[in-house]
C-alpha positions as a Markdown table, in Angstrom:
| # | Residue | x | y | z |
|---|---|---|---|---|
| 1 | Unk | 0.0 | 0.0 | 0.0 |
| 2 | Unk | 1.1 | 3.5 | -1.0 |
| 3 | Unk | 0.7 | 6.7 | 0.3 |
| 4 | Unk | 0.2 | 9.8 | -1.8 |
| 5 | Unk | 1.5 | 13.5 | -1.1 |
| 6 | Unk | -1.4 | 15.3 | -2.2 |
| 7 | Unk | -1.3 | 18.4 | 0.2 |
| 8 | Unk | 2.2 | 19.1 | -0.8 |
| 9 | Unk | 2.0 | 19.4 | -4.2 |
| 10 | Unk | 0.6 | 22.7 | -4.4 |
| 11 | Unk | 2.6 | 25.9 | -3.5 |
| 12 | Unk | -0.4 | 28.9 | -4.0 |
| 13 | Unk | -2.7 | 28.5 | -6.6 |
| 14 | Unk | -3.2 | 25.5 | -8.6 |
| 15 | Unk | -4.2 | 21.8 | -9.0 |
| 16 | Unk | -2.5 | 18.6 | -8.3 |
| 17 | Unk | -4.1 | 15.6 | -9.9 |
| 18 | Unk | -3.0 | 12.2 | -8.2 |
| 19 | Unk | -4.2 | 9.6 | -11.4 |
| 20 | Unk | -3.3 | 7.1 | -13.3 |
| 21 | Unk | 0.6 | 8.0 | -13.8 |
| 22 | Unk | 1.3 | 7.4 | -9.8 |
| 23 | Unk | -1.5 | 5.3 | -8.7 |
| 24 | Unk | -1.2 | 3.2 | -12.1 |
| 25 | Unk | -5.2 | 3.0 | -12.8 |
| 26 | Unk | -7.3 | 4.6 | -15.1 |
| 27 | Unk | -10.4 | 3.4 | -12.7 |
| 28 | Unk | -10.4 | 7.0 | -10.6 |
| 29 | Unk | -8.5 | 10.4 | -10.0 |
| 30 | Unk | -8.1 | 12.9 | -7.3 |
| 31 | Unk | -8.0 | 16.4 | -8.1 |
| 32 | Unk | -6.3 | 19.1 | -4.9 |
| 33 | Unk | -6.9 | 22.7 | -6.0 |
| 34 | Unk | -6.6 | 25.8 | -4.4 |
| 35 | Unk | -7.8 | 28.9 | -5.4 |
| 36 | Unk | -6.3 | 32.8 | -3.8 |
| 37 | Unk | -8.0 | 35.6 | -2.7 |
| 38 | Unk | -10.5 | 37.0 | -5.6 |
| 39 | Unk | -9.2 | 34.4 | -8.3 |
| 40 | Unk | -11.6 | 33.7 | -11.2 |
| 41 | Unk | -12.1 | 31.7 | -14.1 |
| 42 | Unk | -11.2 | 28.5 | -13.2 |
| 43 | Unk | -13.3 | 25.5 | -14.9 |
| 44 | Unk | -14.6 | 22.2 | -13.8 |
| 45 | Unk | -15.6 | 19.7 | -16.8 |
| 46 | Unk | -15.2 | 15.9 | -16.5 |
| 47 | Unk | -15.4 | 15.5 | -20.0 |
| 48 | Unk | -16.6 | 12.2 | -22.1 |
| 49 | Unk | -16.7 | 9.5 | -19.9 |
| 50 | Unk | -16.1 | 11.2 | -16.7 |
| 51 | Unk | -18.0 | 12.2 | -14.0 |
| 52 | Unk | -16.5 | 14.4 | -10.8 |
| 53 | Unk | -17.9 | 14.9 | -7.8 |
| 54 | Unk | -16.5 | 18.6 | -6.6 |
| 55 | Unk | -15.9 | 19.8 | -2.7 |
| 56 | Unk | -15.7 | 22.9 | -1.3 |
| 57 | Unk | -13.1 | 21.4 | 1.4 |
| 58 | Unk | -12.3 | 24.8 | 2.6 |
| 59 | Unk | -14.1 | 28.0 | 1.6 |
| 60 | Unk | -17.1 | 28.6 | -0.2 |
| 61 | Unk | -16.9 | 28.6 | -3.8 |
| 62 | Unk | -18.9 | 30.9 | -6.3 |
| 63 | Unk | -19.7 | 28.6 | -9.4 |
| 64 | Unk | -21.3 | 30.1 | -13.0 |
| 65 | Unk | -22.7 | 26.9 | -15.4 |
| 66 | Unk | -24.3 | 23.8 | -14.7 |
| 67 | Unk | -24.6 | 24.9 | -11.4 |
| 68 | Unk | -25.3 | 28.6 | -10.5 |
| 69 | Unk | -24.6 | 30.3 | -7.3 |
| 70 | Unk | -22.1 | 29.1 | -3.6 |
| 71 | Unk | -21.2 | 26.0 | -3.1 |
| 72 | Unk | -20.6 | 26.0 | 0.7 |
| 73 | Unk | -17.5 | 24.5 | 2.3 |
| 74 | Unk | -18.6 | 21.1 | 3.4 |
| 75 | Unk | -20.7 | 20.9 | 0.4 |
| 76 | Unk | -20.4 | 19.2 | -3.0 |
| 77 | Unk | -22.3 | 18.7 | -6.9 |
| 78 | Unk | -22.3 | 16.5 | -9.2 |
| 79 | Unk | -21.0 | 17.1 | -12.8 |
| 80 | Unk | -21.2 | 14.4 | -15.5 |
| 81 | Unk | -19.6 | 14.8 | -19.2 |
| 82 | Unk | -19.4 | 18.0 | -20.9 |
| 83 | Unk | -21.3 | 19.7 | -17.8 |
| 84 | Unk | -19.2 | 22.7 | -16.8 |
| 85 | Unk | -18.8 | 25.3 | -14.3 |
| 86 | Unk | -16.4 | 27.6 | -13.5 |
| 87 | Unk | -15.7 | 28.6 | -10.3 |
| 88 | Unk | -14.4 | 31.5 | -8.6 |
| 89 | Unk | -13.3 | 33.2 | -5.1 |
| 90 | Unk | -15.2 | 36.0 | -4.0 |
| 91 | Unk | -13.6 | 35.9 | -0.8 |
| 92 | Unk | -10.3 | 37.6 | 0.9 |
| 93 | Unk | -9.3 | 33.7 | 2.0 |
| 94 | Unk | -7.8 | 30.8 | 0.3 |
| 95 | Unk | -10.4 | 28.0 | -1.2 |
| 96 | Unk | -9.6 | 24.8 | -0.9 |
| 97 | Unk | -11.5 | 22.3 | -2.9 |
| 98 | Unk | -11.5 | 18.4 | -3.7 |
| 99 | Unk | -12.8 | 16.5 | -6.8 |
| 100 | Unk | -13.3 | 12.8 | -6.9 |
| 101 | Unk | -13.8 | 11.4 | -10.6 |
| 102 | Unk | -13.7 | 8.2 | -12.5 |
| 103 | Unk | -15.5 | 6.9 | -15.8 |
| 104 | Unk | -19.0 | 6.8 | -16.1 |
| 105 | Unk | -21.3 | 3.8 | -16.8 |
| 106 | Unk | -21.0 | 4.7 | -20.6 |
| 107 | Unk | -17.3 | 4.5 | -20.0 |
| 108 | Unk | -14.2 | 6.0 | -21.4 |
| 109 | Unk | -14.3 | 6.9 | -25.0 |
């Protein structure tokens, strides 16, 4: 059994996806992000054959899309294929979200 450094792959802003190039299986992915102060823009798609799950681990995040409006910490939705949303932070604190994905029933193109 392995453990994965997911925390400490991000220095500021960004996203550190733990998939199939260090766990070795195309079955499910991980996705850390963190998002400063007042950033913007960022977008959440699964794609073809994916679905996500997306959490708002720390910090509330304001999403535009398949969802519209806060998605409060301790909270998640449910995006499946070409759904999008882009988030952003309205707030003066760091956002910390989580996003849990794998291939959906119709599975990976």
């Amino acid at each position: 059994m392995k453990i994965f450094d997911v925390y400490g792959k991000i220095s500021g802003s960004g996203e550190h996806i733990l998939g199939s190039k260090e766990t070795g299986s195309h079955a499910c992915y991980l996705i850390h992000g963190v998002m400063l102060p007042g950033e913007q823009g960022r977008e959440f798609r699964p794609g073809a054959g994916h679905e996500e799950l997306i959490l708002a681990l720390s910090g509330d995040l304001a999403l535009s899309g398949a969802f519209n409006g806060v998605l409060p910490q301790g909270q998640a939705i449910h995006l499946a294929g070409e759904e999008k949303c882009v988030a952003g932070n309205p707030s003066g604190s760091e956002v910390v979200y989580v996003i849990a994905g794998g291939h959906s029933m119709q599975g990976h193109p």
